[in-house]
C-alpha positions in Angstrom: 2.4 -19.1 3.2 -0.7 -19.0 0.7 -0.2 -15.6 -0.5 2.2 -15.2 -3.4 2.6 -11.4 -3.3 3.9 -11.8 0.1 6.0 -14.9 -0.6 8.0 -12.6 -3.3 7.8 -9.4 -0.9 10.1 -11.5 1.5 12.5 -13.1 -1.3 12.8 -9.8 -2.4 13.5 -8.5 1.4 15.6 -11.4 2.1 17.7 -10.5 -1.0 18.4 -7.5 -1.0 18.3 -6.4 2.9 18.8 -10.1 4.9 22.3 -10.1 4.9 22.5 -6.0 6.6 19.5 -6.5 9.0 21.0 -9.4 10.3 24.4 -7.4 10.6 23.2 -4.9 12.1 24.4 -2.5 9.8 21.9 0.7 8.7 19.6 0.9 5.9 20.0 3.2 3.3 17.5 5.0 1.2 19.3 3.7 -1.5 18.9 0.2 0.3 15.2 0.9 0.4 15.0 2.1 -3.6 15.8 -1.5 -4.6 13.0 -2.9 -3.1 11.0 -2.7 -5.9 8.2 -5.5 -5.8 7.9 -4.9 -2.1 6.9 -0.5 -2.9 4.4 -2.2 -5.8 2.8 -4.5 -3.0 2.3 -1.0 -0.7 0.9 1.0 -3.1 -1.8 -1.9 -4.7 -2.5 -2.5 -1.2 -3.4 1.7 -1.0 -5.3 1.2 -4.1 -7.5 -1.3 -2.7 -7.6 0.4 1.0 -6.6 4.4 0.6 -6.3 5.3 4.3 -7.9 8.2 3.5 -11.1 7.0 1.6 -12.1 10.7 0.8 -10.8 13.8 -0.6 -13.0 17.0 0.0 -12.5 20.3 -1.5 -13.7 23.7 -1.4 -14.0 25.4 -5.2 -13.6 28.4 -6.0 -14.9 28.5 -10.0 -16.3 27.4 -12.0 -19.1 25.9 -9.6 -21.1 27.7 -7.3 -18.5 29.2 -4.9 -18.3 27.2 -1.3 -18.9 23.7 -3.7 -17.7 20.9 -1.7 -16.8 18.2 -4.1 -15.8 14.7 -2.7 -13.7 12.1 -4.7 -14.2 8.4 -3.2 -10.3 7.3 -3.7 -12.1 3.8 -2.2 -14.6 4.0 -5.7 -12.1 5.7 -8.0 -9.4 3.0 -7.3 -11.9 0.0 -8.1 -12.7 1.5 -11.7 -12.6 -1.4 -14.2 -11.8 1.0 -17.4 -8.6 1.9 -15.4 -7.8 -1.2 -13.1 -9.0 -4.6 -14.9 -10.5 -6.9 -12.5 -10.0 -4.3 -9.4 -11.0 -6.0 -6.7 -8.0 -8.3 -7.2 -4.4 -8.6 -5.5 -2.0 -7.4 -8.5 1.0 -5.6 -7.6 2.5 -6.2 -10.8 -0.1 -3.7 -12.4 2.2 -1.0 -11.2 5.1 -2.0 -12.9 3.0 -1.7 -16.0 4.1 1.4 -18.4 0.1 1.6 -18.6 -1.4 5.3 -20.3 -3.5 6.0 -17.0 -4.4 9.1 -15.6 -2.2 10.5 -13.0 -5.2 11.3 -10.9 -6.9 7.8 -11.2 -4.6 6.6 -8.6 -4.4 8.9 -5.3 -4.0 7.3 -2.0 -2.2 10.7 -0.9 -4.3 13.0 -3.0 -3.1 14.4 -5.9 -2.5 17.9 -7.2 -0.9 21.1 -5.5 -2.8 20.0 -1.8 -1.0 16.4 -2.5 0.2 14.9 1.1 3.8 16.4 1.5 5.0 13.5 3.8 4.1 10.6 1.0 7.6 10.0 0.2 9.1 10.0 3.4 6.2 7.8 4.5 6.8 5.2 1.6 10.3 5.1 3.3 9.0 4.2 6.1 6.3 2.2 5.3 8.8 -0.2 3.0 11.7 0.1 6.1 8.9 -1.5 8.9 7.5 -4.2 6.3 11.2 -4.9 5.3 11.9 -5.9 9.1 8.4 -7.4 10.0 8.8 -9.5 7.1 11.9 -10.7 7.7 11.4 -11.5 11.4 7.5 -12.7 11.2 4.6 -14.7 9.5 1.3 -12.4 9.6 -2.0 -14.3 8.4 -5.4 -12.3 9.0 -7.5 -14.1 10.4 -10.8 -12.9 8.1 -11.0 -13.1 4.6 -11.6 -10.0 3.0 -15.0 -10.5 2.1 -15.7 -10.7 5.7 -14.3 -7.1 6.4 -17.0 -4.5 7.4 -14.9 -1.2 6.0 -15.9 2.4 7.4 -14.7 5.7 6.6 -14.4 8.1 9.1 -10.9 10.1 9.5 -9.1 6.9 8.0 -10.6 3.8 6.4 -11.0 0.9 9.2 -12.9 -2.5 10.1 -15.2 -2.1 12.4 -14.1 -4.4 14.2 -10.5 -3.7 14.0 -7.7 -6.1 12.1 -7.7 -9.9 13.7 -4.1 -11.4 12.7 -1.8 -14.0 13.7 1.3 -13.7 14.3 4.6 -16.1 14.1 8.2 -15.8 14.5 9.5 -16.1 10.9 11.6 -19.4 10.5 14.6 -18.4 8.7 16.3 -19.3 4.8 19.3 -20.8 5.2 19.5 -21.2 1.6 20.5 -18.2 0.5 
């Protein structure tokens, strides 16, 4: 495989889950908390492609009342002064004790009006990846550079996501 985030996503998966997922046996949110590299590669991948790319909201004070004011989570994720050499794959830079801004990363929005279901979907997220990973290889079929990103309700490609898929071949050197 030619990505090394991935590569340690399913070591990680492989150590700590392989052995129940190929029981059978249930996964446990405490099964789940020790993935640890595997939550960092979820949530650089929301830094580099928030689902939701914008956050409106209506002020009250001390603007004009009825201000809409849009934050780009697609542009505030890319700043350099808070994420050196943002356009790059780095999952480790949220493992980091780094002195950044709570707000400078917000893939679920941030403050009081902050998604409510983040959590349980970072459970879900990391459950789904934790079984696709296991079971298959995924390559995309376009660099990224190729991607033609719009906003509209979510972020998407115009032309939708082109990957292959193969049946995983599995370790048996565990």
């Amino acid at each position: 495989m030619a990505n090394k985030g991935i590569d340690l996503a399913v070591q990680e998966v492989e150590m700590m889950l392989g052995d129940k997922l190929e029981r059978g046996e249930e996964i446990t949110l405490r099964d789940l908390n020790t993935l640890e590299y595997l939550e960092r590669c979820v949530k650089e991948s929301l830094r580099l492609f928030p689902v939701v790319p914008l956050i409106a909201r209506d002020l009250k004070t001390p603007l004009k009342i009825g201000t809409t004011v849009v934050v780009a989570t697609y542009i505030l994720h890319r700043d350099p002064k808070v994420f050196p050499n943002p356009e790059k794959f780095d999952p480790d830079r949220f493992c980091r004790n780094e002195d950044r801004n709570p707000y400078a990363y917000a893939p679920f929005s941030a403050g009081s009006r902050n998604c409510i279901g983040q959590k349980f979907a970072m459970v879900e997220v990391k459950l789904m990846l934790a079984k696709v990973l296991l079971n298959f290889e995924i390559q995309s079929i376009e660099k990224r550079r190729q991607l033609k990103l719009q906003g509209e309700i979510v972020l998407n490609n115009q032309n939708g996501v082109q990957v292959s898929v193969s049946k995983r071949k599995k370790n048996n050197n565990k």
